[in-house]
N, C-alpha and C positions, 0 to 999 in steps of 0.2 A: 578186138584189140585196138587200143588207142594209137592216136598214130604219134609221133614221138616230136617231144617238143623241138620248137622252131626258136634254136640261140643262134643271136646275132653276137658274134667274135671281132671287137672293135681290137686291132693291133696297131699300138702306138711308137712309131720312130721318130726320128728329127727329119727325115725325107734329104733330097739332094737332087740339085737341080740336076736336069732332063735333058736340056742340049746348053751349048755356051752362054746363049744371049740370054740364057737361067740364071748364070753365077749372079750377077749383081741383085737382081732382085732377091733372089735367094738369101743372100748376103743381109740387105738390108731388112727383112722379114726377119732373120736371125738376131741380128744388135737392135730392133725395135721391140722387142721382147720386155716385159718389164720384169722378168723373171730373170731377164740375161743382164739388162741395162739396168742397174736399177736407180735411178735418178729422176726426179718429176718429169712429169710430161709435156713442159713448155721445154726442157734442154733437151726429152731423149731423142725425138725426133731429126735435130739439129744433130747430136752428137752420133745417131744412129748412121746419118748419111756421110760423115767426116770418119769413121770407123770403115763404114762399106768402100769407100774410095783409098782407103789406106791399103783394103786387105783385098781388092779385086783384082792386080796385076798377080798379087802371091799365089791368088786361089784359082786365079785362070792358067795358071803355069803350070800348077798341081791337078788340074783336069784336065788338062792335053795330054800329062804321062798315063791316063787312061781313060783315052776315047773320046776328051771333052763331057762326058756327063758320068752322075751316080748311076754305081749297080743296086743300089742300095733296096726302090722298089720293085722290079724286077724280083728280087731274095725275095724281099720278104710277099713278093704274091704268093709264090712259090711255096715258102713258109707254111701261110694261110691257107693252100691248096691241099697241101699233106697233116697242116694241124685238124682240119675236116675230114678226113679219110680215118684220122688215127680217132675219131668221137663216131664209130658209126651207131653207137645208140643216139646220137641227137642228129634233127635234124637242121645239121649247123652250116652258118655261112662265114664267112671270114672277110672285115671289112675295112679297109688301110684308112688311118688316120693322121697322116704327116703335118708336122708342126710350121714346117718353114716352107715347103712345096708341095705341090699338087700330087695327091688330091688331099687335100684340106681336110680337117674336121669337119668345117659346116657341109662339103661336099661329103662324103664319108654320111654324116647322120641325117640328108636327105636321101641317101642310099638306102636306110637302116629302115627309114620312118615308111618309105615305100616297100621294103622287103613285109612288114609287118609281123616283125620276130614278137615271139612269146615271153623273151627274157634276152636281155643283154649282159656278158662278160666283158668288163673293159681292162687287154691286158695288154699290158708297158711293155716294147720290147726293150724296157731297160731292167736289170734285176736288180741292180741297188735304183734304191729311192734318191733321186736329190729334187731340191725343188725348180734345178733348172731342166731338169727333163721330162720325168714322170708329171711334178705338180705341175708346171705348166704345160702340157700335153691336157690333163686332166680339166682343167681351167677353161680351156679352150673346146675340149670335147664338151663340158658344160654350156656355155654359153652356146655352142652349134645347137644341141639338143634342146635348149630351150628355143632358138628363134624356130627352128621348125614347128616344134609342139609334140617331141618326142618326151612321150613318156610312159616308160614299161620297165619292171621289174630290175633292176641293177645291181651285180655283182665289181664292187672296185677292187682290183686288185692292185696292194700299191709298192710290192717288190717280193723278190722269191730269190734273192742275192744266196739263200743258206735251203733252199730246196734240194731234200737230195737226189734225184732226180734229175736234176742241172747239175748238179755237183757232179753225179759220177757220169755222166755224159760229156765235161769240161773236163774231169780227171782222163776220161779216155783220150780225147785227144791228145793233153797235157803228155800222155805217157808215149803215144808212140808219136810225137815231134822227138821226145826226149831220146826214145829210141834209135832214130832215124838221125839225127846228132852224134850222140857215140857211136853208131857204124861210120859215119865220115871223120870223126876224130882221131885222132892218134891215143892211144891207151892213156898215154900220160896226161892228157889235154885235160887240167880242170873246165867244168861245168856251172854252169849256173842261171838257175830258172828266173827270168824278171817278166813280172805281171803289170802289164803296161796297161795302165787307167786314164781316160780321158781329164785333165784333169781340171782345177775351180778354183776360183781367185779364194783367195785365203779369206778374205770377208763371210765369204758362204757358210761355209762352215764355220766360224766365228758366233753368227747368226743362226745357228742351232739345223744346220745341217745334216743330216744323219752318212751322208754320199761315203765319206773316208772310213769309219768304222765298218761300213755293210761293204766295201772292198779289202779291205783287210780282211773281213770274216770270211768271205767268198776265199780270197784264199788259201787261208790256215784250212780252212773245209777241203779243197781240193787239195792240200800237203798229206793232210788228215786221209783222205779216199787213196793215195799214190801208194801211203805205208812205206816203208824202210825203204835204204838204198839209195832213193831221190837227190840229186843234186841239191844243195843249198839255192835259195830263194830270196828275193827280195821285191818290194815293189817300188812301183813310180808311178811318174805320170807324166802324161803329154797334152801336146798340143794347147800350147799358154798363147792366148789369142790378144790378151790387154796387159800393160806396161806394168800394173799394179803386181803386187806378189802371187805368188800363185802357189798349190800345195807344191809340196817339195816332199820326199827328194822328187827333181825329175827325170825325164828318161833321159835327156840328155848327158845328165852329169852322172847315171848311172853306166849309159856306155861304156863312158870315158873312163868312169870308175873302173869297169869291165877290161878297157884296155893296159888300164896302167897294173893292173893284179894276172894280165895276160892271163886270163882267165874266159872261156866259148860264152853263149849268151844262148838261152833258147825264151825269147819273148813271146810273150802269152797276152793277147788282148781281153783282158779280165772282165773289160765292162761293155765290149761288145759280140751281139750275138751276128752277125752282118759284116760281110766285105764293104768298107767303103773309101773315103780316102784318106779317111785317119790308119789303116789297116795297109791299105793297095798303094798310098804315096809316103805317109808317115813313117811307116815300120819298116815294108818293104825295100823303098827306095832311101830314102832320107836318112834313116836311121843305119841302114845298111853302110852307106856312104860315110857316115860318121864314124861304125865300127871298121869297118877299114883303116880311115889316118889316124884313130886312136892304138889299131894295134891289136885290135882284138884276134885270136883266133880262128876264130870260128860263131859264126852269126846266122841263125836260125831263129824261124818265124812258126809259130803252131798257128793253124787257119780257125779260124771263129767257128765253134760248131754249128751255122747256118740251116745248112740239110741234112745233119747227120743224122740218122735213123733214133737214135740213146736222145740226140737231144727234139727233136717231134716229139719222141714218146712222153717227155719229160714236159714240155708245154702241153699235154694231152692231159696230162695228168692234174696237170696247176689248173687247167677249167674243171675239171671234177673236182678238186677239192675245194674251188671256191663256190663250185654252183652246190657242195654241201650245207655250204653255209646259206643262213638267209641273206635276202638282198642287200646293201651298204657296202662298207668299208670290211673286205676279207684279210682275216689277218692268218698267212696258213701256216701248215704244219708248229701251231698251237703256239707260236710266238707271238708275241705284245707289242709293248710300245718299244722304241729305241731305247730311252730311259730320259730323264729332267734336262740331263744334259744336250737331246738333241729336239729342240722344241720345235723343227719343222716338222718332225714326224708326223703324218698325218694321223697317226693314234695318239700320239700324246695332242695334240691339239685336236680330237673327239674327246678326248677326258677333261680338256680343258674347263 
């Protein structure tokens, strides 16, 4: 009997600093990004470090209200510990690749290169594609993998936003936050489900983005998996970090919206799978705060399926169906490119 092959599970987040004297560096790894910043490289620098100082008293505020650091890798070990358990035909590892803190991708693919795996799945804990998370995660995992001299079999995986699988593991939650809201509301109290998306300066998408369509598909997909009866929905988006435009609507004016139609709120973080502090200070605390003086009645949060049992099984799943496929760019459950109109797609720029 063969012994069973040795995949290396690279899982890709934006990471979060570790104790306080993190944030800044953190900070500035994050706006030095050319994927984040994108302006040549004699200004990014300069404007990287005048952004990091703008937004380090705001961000040291918002990590004190939980503990001074992210929980962020901590989850996703954890993640990685039970997505191995849930593949006991492979003999799989699970290896963290954070963008902006420790451990790095170059760290991460000298882990890989020494593990000596068979074949590598490289999967985004982002389910929509944008090219500020996924592509430059990917970018980055590339460039680590070549300084080492890693090189073995490659499955990319470059978003599973309409997986259903995540879908009805997202739907579950989705249903019993919703339930857990009508038993505290009064019968009469309208409801309404807002799917709150990290959100991207309106440039991004201009520039052939696919990030806003593959959230909106995510969750007509989960309206679609709840079936009848479900509160009405809408989405938005948070956490605008630069003075330029940003998608809209956002959560903030969706609140407000919520308070002036005195209408309950059960927020759904759409496009994260991870507590962190867009989730633990933005929704929780921040936004809470906001639904109060606007009037809202009733303000509830559904928690990111992290550990749920539906959603392991469903990342379980997304490495089987991509390790069907041969090595490259995995496009799963039989879907294509974006389409013309969103030219960052990494499939449509393979057809290119």
């Amino acid at each position: 009997m063969s012994a069973p092959p040795k995949v290396a599970i690279i899982l890709f987040n934006l990471g979060g600093p570790d104790r306080p004297e993190a944030i800044e560096p953190f900070l500035l790894n994050l706006f030095s990004d050319p994927a984040i910043l994108t302006v040549p490289w004699p200004i990014r620098p300069l404007l990287a470090r005048r952004i990091t100082r703008a937004r380090l008293a705001p961000a040291t505020e918002a990590y004190a209200k939980i503990g001074g650091r992210s929980p962020l890798l901590a989850q996703t070990e954890q993640q990685g510990i039970q997505l191995c358990a849930a593949l006991p035909e492979l003999s799989a590892r699970a290896f963290i690749a954070m963008r902006y803190w420790h451990p790095l991708s170059l760290e991460a693919a000298r882990a890989v290169a020494a593990w000596e795996p068979d074949e590598i799945v490289l999967l985004p804990l982002y389910p929509q594609f944008s090219t500020t998370t996924t592509g430059s995660s990917l970018s980055a995992w590339r460039e680590a993998a070549a300084a080492v001299g890693l090189a073995r079999p490659t499955r990319t995986i470059c978003c599973w936003y309409a997986n259903e699988a995540f879908i009805a593991a997202l739907a579950a939650v989705v249903a019993r936050a919703v339930a857990s809201a009508r038993a505290e509301l009064p019968p009469a109290t309208p409801l309404r489900i807002l799917f709150s998306a990290h959100g991207l300066p309106e440039r991004v998408v201009r520039a052939g983005d696919p990030y806003r369509m593959q959230i909106e598909a995510t969750a007509a997909a989960v309206l679609a998996a709840l079936g009848p009866g479900m509160p009405e929905s809408r989405v938005s988006f948070q956490s605008r970090a630069t003075p330029e435009p940003w998608l809209a609507p956002s959560t903030d004016d969706e609140v407000r919206a919520a308070g002036a139609d005195r209408t309950a709120l059960v927020v759904v973080p759409i496009a994260f799978v991870s507590e962190h502090s867009e989730t633990l200070v933005e929704l929780d605390i921040d936004y809470r705060e906001l639904a109060a003086k606007a009037g809202v009645p009733g303000y509830f949060r559904a928690p990111t399926p992290a550990l749920e049992p539906l959603f392991i099984a469903a990342l379980a799943a997304i490495v089987r169906e991509a390790r069907s496929l041969a090595p490259g760019l995995c496009v799963l459950s039989g879907r294509g490119a974006c389409g013309s109109g969103h030219r960052a797609c990494p499939k449509e720029i393979s057809h290119a």
